[in-house]
C-alpha positions as CSV (number, residue, x, y, z in Angstrom):
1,X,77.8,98.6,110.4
2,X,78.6,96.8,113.6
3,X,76.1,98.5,115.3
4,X,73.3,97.6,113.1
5,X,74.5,93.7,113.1
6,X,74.8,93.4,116.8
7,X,73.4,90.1,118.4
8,X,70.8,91.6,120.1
9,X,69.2,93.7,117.4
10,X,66.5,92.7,115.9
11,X,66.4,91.8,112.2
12,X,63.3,94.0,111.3
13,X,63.3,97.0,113.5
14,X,60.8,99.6,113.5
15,X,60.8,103.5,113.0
16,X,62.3,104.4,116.3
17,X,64.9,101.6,116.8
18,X,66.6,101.8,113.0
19,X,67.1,105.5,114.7
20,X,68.5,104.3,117.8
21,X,70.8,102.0,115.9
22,X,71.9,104.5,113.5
23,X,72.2,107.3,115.8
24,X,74.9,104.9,117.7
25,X,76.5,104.0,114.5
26,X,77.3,107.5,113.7
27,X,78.6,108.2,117.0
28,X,81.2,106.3,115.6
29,X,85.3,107.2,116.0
30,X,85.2,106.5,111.8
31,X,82.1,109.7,111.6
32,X,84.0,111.9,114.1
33,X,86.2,115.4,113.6
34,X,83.5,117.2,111.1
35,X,80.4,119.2,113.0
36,X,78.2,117.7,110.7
37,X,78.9,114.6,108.5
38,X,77.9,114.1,105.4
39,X,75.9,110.6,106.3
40,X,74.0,112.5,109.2
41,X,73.0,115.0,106.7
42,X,71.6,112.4,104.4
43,X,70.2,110.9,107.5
44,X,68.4,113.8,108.3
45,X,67.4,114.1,104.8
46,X,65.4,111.2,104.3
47,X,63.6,110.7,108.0
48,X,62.6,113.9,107.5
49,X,60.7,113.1,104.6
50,X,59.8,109.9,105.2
51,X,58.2,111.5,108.3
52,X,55.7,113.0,105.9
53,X,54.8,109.5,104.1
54,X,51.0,108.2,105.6
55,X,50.1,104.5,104.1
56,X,46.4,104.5,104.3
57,X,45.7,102.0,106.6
58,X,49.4,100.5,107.3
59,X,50.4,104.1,109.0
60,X,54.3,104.4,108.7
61,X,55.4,101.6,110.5
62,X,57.2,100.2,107.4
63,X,59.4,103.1,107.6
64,X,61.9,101.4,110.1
65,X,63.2,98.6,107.9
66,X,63.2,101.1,104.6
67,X,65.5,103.1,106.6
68,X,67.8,100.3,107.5
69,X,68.0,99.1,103.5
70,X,68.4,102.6,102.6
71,X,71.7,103.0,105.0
72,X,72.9,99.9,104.0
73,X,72.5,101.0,100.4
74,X,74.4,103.9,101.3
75,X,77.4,102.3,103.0
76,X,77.5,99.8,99.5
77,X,78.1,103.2,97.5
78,X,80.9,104.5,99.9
79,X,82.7,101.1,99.8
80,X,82.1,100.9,96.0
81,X,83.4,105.0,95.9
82,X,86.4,103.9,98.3
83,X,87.7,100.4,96.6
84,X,87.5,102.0,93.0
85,X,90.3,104.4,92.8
86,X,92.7,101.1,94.9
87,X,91.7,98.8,92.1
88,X,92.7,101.3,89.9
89,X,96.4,102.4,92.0
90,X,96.6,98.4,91.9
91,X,96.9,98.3,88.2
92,X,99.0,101.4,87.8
93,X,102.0,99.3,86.5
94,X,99.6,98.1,83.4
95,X,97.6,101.2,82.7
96,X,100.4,103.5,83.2
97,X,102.4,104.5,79.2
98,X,105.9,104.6,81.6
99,X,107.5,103.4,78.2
100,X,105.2,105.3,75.1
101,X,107.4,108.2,74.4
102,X,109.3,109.1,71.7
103,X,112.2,110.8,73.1
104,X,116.1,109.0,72.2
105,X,118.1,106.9,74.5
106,X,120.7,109.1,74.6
107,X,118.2,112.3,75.7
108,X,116.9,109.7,78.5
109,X,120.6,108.9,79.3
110,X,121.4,112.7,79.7
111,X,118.0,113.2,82.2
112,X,119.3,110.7,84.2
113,X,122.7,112.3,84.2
114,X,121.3,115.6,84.9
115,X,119.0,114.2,87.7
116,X,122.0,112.3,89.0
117,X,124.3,115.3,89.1
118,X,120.9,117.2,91.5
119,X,120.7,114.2,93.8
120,X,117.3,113.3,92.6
121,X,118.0,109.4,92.6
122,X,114.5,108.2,92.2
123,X,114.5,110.0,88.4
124,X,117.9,109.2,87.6
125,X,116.6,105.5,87.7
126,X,113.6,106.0,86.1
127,X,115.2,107.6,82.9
128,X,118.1,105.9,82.9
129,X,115.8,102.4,83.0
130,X,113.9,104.4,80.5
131,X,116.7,104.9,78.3
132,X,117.4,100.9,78.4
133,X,114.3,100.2,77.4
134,X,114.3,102.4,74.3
135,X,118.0,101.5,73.2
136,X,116.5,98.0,73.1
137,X,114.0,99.5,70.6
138,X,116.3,101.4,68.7
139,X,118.5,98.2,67.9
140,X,115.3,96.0,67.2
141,X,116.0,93.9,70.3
142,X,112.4,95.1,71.1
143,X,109.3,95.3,69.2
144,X,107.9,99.1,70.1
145,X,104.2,98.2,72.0
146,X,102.2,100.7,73.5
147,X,101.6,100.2,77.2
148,X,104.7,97.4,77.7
149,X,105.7,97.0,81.7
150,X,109.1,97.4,83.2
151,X,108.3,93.6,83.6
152,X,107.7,92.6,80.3
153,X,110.8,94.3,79.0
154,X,112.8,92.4,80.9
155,X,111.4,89.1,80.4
156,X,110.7,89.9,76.5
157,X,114.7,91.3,76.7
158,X,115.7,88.5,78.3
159,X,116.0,86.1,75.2
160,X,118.0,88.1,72.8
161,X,120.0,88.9,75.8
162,X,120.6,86.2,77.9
163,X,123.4,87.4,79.5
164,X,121.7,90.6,81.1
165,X,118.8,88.5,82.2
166,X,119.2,89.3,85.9
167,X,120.3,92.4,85.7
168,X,117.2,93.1,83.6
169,X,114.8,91.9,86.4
170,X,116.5,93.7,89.3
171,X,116.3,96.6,87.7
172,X,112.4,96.9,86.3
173,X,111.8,95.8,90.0
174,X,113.6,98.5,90.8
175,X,111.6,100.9,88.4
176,X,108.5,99.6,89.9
177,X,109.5,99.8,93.5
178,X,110.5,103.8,92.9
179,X,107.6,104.8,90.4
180,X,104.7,102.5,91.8
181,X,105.7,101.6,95.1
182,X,107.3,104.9,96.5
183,X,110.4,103.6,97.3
184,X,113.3,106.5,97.1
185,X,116.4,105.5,95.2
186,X,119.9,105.9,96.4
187,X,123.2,106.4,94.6
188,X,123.6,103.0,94.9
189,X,120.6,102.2,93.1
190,X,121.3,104.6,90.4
191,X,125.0,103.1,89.8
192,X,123.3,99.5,89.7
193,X,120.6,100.6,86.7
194,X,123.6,102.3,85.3
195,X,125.8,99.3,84.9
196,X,122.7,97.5,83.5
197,X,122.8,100.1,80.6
198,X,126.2,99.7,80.5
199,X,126.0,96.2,80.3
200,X,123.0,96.0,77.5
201,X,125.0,98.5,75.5
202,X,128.0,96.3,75.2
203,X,126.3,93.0,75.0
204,X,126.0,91.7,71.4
205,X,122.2,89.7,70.7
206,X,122.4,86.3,71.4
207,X,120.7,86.1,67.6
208,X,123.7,87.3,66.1
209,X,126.4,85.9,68.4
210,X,125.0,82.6,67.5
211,X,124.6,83.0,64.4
212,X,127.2,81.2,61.7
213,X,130.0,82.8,59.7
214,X,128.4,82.9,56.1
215,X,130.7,85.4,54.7
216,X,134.2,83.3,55.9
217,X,132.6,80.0,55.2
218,X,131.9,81.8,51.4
219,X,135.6,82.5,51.2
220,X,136.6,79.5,52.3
């Protein structure tokens, strides 16, 4: 609303300057390209029926700074329409069930194979991260949780299997960057998230590495 908060405007205008002022503020480059935007036609709307209003004795010379709250009310509720569907892309990671299926490791393993095999890199990585994740839960390295981020996994991955720790991180960055942040993966990419797997299949929990010989020491 620049041209309503310009230094020489006066903070109370009446009926014919808050039209001046808005007039010029939907001459705007932002209100340009449609014959007939939507603001003018609320515009239009509401002088035209506030041209009707008579006050006994105060006439309609309150009108001007109705007007001006009214636009301002209306440029709230654009803003407000406007920054509610970023906050919610901004939380997409959180709110999105990338990880609430059902389906096997090894059908996740074969998408990514089969997306591999067509080029289609960004969901190669995706399943075959996908795929990680729910191997993890099929060997109870992983408690199944509803909603859980790329992030989480690897951080909550990370102490069973220390070992795959950065691997683990690269790669749910990597998930996020292709799903979230429209990043498109390359077969480089895909062979990195594909060692991972590799890797996390072949790497024994640090629980039971750690853990002491009962049987021999029984035998012994």
């Amino acid at each position: 609303m620049s041209g309503l908060l310009r230094l020489g405007a006066p903070l109370v205008p009446d009926a014919g300057q808050a039209r001046e002022l808005l007039a010029r503020e939907l001459a705007g480059g932002e209100y340009r390209g449609q014959e007939e935007p939507w603001l003018q036609r609320v515009w239009t709307w509401v002088t035209e029926r506030l041209d009707r209003v008579q006050v006994p004795g105060l006439g309609t010379s309150w009108t001007g700074p109705l007007l001006v709250v009214l636009v301002l009310v209306a440029v709230v509720v654009v803003v407000l329409a406007v920054a509610g569907p970023v906050r919610r892309g901004a939380r997409a990671p959180e709110a999105d069930a990338a990880f609430d299926d059902l389906v096997p490791a090894a059908e996740h393993h074969r998408r990514a194979d089969a997306a591999a095999a067509a080029g289609q890199w960004s969901v190669a990585v995706q399943e075959r991260f996908r795929a990680v994740v729910r191997s993890l839960e099929e060997r109870a390295l992983l408690e199944r949780r509803p909603g859980r981020t790329a992030h989480e996994v690897a951080e909550e991955a990370a102490v069973p299997l220390p070992a795959c720790a950065a691997g683990l991180r690269r790669a749910a960055r990597t998930f996020d960057d292709v799903r979230y942040g429209g990043r498109t993966a390359s077969p480089e990419v895909e062979a990195e998230v594909r060692r991972l797997a590799a890797e996390v299949a072949a790497t024994r929990p640090r629980a039971l590495a750690d853990a002491p010989d009962l049987a021999g020491r029984s035998t012994s």
